[in-house]
C-alpha positions as CSV (number, residue, x, y, z in Angstrom):
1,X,-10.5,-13.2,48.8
2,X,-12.0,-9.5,49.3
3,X,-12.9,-8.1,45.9
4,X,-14.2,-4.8,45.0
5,X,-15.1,-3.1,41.8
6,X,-11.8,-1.0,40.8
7,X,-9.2,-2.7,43.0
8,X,-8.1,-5.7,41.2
9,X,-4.8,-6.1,40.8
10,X,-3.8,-9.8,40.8
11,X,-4.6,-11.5,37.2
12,X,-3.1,-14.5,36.2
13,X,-3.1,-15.9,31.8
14,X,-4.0,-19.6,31.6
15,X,-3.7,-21.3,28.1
16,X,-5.2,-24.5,27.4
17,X,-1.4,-25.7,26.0
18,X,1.6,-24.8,23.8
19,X,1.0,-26.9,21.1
20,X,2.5,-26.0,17.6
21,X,3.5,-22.0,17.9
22,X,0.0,-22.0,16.4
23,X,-2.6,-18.9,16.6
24,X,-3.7,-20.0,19.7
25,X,-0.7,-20.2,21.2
26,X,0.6,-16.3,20.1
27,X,-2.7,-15.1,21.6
28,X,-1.9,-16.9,24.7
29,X,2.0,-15.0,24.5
30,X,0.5,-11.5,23.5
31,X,-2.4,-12.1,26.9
32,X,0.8,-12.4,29.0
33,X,2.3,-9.2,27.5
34,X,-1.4,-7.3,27.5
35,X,-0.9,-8.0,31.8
36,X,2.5,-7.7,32.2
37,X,3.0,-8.9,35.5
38,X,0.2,-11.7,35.2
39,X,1.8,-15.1,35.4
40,X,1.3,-17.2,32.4
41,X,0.0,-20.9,33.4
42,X,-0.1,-23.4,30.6
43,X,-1.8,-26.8,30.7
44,X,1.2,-28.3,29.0
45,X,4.3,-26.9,28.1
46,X,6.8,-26.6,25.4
47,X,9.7,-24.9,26.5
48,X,11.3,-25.2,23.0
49,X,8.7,-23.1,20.8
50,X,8.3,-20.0,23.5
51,X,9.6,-16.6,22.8
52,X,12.6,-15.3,24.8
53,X,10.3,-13.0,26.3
54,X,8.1,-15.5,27.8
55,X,8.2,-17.4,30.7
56,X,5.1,-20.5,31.4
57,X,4.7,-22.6,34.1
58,X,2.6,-26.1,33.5
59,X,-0.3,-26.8,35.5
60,X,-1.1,-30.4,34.7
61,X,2.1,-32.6,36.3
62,X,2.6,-36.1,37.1
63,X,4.0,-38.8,35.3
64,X,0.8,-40.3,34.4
65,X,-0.7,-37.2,33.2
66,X,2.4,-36.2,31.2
67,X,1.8,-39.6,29.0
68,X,-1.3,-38.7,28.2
69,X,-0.5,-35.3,27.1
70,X,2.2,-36.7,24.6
71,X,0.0,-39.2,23.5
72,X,-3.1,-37.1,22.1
73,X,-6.5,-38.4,21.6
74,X,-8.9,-38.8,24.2
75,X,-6.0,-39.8,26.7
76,X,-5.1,-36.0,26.4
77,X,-8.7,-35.1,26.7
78,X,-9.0,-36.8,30.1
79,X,-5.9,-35.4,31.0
80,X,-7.0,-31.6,30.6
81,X,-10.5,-32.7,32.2
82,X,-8.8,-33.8,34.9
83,X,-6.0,-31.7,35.3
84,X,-8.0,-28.4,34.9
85,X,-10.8,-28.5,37.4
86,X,-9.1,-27.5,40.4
87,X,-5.8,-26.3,39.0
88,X,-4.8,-25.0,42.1
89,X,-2.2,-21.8,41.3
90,X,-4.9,-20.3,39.3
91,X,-7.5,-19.9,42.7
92,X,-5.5,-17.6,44.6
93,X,-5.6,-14.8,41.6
94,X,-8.7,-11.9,41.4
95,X,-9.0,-12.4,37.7
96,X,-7.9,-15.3,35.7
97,X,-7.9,-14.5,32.0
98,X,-7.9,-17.7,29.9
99,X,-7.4,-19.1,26.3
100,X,-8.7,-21.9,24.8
101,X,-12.1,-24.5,25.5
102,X,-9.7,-26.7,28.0
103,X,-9.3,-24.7,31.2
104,X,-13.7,-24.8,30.7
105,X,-12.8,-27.7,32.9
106,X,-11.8,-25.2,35.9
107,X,-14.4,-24.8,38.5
108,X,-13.7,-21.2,40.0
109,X,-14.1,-19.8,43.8
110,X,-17.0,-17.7,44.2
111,X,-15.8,-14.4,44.0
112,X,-13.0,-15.0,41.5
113,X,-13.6,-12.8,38.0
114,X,-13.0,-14.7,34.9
115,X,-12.7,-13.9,31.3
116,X,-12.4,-17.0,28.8
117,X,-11.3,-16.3,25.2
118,X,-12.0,-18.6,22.7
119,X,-10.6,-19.2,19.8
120,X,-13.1,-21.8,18.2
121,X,-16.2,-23.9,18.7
122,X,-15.6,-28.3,18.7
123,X,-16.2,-27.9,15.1
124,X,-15.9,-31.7,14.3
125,X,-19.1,-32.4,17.0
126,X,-20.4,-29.0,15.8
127,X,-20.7,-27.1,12.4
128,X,-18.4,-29.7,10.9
129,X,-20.4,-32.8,11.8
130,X,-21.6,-34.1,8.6
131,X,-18.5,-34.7,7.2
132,X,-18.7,-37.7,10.1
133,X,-19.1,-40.2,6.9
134,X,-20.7,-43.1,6.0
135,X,-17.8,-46.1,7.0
136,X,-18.6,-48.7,9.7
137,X,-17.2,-46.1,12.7
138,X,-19.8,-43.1,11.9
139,X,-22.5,-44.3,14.4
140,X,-19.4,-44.4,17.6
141,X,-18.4,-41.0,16.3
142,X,-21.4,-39.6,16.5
143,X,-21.6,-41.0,20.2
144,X,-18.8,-40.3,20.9
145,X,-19.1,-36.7,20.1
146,X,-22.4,-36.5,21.6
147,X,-20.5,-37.0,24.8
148,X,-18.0,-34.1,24.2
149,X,-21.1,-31.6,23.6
150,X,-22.4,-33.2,26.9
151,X,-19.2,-32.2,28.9
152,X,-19.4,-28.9,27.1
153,X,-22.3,-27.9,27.8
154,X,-21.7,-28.5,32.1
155,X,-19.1,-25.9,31.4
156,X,-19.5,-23.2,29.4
157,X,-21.4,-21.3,32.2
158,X,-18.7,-20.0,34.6
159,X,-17.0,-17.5,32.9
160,X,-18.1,-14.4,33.8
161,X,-17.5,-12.9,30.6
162,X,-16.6,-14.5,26.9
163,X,-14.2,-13.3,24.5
164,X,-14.4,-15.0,20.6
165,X,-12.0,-14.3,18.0
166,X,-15.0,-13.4,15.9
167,X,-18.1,-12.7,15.2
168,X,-18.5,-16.4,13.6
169,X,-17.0,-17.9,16.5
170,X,-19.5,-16.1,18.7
171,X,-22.4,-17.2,16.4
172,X,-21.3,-21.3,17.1
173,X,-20.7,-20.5,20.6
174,X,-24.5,-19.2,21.2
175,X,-25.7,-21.8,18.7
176,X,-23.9,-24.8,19.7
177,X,-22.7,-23.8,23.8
178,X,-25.9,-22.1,24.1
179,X,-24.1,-19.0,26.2
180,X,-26.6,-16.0,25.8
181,X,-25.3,-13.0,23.0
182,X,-24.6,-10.4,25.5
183,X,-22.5,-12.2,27.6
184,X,-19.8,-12.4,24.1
185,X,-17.5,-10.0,23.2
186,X,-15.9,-10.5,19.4
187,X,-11.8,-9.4,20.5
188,X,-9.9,-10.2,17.4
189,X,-6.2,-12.1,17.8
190,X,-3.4,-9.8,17.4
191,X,-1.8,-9.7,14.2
192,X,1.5,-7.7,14.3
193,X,0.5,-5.3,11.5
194,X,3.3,-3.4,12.1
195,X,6.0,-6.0,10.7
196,X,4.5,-5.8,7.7
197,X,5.0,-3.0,5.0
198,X,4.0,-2.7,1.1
199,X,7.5,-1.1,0.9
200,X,9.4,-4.4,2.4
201,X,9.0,-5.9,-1.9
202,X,8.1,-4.3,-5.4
203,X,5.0,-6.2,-6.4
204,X,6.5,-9.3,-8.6
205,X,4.6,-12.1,-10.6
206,X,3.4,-14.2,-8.8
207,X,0.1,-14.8,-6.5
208,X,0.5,-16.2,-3.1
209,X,-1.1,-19.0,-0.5
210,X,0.8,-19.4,3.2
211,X,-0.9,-21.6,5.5
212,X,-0.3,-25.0,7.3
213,X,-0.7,-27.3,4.4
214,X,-3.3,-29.2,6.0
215,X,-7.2,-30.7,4.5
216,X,-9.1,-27.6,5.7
217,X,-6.9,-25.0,4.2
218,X,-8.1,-26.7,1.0
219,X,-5.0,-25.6,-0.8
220,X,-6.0,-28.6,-3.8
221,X,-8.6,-26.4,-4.8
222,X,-6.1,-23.4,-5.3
223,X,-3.3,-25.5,-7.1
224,X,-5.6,-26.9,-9.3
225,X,-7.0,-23.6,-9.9
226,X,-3.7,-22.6,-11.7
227,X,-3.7,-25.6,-13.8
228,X,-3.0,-24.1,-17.3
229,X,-3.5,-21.2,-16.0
230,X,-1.0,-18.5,-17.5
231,X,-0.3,-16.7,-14.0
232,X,2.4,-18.1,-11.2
233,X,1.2,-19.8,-7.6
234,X,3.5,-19.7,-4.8
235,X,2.9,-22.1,-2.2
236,X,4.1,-21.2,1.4
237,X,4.3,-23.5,4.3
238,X,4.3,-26.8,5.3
239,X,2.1,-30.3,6.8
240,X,0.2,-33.5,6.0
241,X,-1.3,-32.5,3.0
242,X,2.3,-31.3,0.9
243,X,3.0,-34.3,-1.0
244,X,-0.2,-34.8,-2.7
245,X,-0.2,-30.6,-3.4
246,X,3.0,-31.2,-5.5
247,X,1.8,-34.2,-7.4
248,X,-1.3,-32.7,-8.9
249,X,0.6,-29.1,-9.2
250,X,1.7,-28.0,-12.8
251,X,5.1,-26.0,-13.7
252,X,3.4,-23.1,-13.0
253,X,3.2,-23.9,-9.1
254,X,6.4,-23.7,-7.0
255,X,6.1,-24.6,-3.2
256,X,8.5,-22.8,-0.7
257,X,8.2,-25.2,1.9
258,X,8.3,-23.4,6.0
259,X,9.9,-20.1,5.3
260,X,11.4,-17.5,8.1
261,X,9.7,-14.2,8.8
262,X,11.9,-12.5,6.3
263,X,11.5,-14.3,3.6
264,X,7.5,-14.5,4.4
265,X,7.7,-10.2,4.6
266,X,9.4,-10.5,1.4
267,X,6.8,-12.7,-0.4
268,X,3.5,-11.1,1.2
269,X,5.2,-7.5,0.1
270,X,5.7,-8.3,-3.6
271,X,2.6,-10.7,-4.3
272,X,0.6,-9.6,-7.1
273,X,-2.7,-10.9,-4.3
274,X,-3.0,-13.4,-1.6
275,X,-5.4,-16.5,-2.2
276,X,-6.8,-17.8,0.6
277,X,-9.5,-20.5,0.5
278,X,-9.5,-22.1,4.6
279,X,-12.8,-24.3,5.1
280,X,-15.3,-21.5,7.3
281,X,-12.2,-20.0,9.0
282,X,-12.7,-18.7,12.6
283,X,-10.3,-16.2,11.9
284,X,-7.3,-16.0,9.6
285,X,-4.4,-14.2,10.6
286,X,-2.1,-14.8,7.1
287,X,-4.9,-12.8,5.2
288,X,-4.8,-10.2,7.8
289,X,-1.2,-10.1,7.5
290,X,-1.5,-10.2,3.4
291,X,-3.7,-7.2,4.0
292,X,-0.9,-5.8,6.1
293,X,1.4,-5.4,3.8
294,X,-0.5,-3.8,1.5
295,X,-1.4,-7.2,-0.8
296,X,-5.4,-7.5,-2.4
297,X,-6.7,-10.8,-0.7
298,X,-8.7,-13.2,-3.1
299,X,-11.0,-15.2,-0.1
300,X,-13.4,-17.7,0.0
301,X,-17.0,-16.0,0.5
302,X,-17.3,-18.4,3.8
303,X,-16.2,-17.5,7.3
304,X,-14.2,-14.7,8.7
305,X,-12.6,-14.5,5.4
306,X,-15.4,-13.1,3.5
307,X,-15.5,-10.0,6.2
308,X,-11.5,-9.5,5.4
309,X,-12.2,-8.9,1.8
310,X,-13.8,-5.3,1.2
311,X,-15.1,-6.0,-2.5
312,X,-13.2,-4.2,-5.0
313,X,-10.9,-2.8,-2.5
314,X,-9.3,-4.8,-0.4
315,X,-9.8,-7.8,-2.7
316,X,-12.5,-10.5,-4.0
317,X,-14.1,-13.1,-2.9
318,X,-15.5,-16.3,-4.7
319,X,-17.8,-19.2,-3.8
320,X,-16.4,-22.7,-2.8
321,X,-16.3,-25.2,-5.5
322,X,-13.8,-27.9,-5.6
323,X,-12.8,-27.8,-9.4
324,X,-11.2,-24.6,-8.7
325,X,-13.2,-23.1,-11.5
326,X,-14.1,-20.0,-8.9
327,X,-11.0,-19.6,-8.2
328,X,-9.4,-19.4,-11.5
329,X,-12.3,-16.8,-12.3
330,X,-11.4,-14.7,-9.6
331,X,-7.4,-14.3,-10.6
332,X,-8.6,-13.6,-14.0
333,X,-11.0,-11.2,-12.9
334,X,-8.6,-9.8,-11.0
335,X,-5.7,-9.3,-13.7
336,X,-8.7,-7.6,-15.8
337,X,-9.9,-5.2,-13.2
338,X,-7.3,-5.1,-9.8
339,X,-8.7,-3.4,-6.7
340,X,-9.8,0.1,-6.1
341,X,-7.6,0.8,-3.0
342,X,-3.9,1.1,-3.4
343,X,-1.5,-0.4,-1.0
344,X,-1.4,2.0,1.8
345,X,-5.2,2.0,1.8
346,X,-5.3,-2.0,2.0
347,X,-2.8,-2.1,4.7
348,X,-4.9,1.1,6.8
349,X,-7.4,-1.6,6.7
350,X,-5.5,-4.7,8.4
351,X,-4.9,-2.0,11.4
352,X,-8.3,-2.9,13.0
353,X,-6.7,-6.1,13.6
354,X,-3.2,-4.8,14.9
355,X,-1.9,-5.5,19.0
356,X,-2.8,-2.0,20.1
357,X,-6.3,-2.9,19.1
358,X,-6.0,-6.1,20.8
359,X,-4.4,-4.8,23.9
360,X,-6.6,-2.2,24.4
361,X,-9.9,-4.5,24.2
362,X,-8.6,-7.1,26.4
363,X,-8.0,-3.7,29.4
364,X,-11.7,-2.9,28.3
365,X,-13.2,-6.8,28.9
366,X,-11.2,-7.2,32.3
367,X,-12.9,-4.0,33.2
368,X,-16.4,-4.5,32.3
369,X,-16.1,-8.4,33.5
370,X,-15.0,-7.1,36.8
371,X,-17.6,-4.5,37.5
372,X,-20.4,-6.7,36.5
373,X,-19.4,-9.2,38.7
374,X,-19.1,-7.0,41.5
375,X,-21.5,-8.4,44.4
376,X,-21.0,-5.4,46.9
377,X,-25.0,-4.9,48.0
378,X,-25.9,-1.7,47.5
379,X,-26.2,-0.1,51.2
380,X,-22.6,-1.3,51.5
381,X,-21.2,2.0,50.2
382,X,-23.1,4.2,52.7
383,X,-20.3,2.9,55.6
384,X,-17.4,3.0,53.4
385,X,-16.1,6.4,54.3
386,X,-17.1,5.9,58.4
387,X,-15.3,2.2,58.0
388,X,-12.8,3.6,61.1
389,X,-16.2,3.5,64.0
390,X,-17.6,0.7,64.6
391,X,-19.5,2.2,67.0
392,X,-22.1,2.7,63.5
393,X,-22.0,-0.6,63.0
394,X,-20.2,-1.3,60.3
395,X,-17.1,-4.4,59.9
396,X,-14.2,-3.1,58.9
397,X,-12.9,-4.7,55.5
């Protein structure tokens, strides 16, 4: 493979696996549209959740490896690990753009460029790793994740360039990968802004959560938040932690369930603000899409969040506490004293975060990540333009 600075063409988009049409897996979509004639190779596929527009083809096959796939855990662990290293489609591209910590795993040719975009950190054998507990299993989890920072660390030196969804993802990934600052650029996911208008709903009654309803979106803490509170909580979404929401909610507190993208337009359009409360998010792309349609966003002071919220004008943020108490200070506050920036000015904001912005830094990091890997020694260029004599010496390309 002969590569020089300004002449690669052949890129290829591999994602670590279409899971859940999660955010991972749109930022894995939107790579495949940013290179639009980049094949899109995913570690395991799910042909049902794709967009019409997009087209995968799986790298890890075999019956074998298929089981462990479906069957999660550390079977599907050893099945990426595996299954990644050679992963032999991917070696006969210039650039390989990938998403996700699985294809770490690949071990590249020499001259191939690659760009690797994360999307988080192993936050339960990182940043998360007291909340191992105290029951008789804590001591093999702690091994146990002391051998997945082990296997990390062996691989999160190949890429030649790093791309984290933020700059708290690219603080854990020079803490706890140890890659050096300047070899991190922050690209944020790509949040279709443009779907979402302050016009698409007149601004009801109600305040509004939409997440997964799962332990670290820490949706409790919001319900019980409203408890006697005389303001209305709509609850958007669905997951594990749904049942127990709606036995500790009051009257106040009516959950929507999984709603379509109409209906969620509708709802982030006409909400009076948008609580959001996710444990030290990476990201967050429903407060970015709150801010989108023009709604103040209420955050947790932790994580990504806290940098969404603009105090007093895009929203307000409040500390963690798990009575709630913050929280039900902050709506009051906020029905007291509102934000200082209107609608259109909030959803200006929530551009920064749009697909044009995302496209366009993803050309730039290709760009830079190829000309800094470029190993042509310097004397090289003095034959370049007498490559047709060999009589001076020179091999032709």
């Amino acid at each position: 493979m002969n590569r020089h600075a300004g002449s690669i063409s052949n890129i290829a988009v591999a994602h670590w696996g279409e899971h859940v049409n999660g955010g991972g897996d749109r930022v894995a979509w939107e790579l495949s549209r940013v290179f639009e004639d980049a094949p899109l190779y995913v570690g395991w596929q799910d042909e049902d959740i794709e967009p019409s527009d997009i087209k995968t083809r799986q790298l890890i096959n075999g019956r074998l490896n298929k089981w462990a796939l479906e069957r999660g855990g550390i079977a599907r662990m050893v099945a990426h690990m595996h299954g990644w290293q050679i992963a032999e489609p991917l070696r006969n591209h210039d650039v390989i753009v990938t998403s996700g910590n699985e294809p770490l795993f690949y071990v590249p040719p020499t001259e191939q460029v690659w760009i690797a975009y994360i999307h988080h950190t192993n936050r339960r054998q990182s940043d998360q790793i007291h909340e191992v507990g105290t029951d008789k299993f804590a001591s093999l989890k702690l091994l146990f994740y002391y051998a997945i920072r082990v296997a990390f660390d062996h691989n999160t030196h190949k890429p030649d360039l790093f791309l984290a969804n933020s700059e708290q993802v690219k603080r854990r990934m020079v803490r706890y990968w140890g890659i050096p600052g300047e070899k991190i650029d922050v690209v944020y996911p790509p949040v279709d802004t443009n779907t979402y208008s302050p016009s698409d709903a007149e601004t009801g009654d109600y305040y509004l959560t939409l997440s997964r309803l799962d332990w670290h979106k820490s949706v409790d803490d919001i319900v019980r938040a409203f408890d006697g509170l005389d303001a209305r909580l709509v609850v958007a979404g669905d997951g594990p932690e749904r049942d127990n929401l709606e036995r500790i909610a009051g009257e106040n507190v009516e959950f929507a369930g999984y709603i379509s993208e109409e209906k969620k337009k509708k709802l982030l359009a006409g909400a009076k603000a948008f609580i959001f409360n996710g444990q030290d998010e990476d990201f967050g792309i429903s407060p970015v899409e709150a801010l989108a349609a023009g709604t103040p966003l209420l955050g947790v002071k932790e994580g990504m969040t806290q940098y969404q919220v603009v105090e007093e004008k895009t929203g307000h943020t409040f500390e963690r506490e798990e009575s709630g108490h913050t929280i039900r200070t902050v709506v009051q506050r906020f029905e007291e004293e509102g934000v200082d920036w209107d609608s259109s000015e909030i959803a200006s904001f929530a551009d920064r975060f749009s697909v044009q912005a995302f496209h366009h830094r993803m050309h730039e990091a290709v760009d830079r990540a190829v000309k800094n890997a470029d190993v042509t020694p310097d004397w090289y260029s003095e034959f370049e333009d007498t490559s047709s004599n060999p009589e001076q010496g020179f091999i032709e390309k």
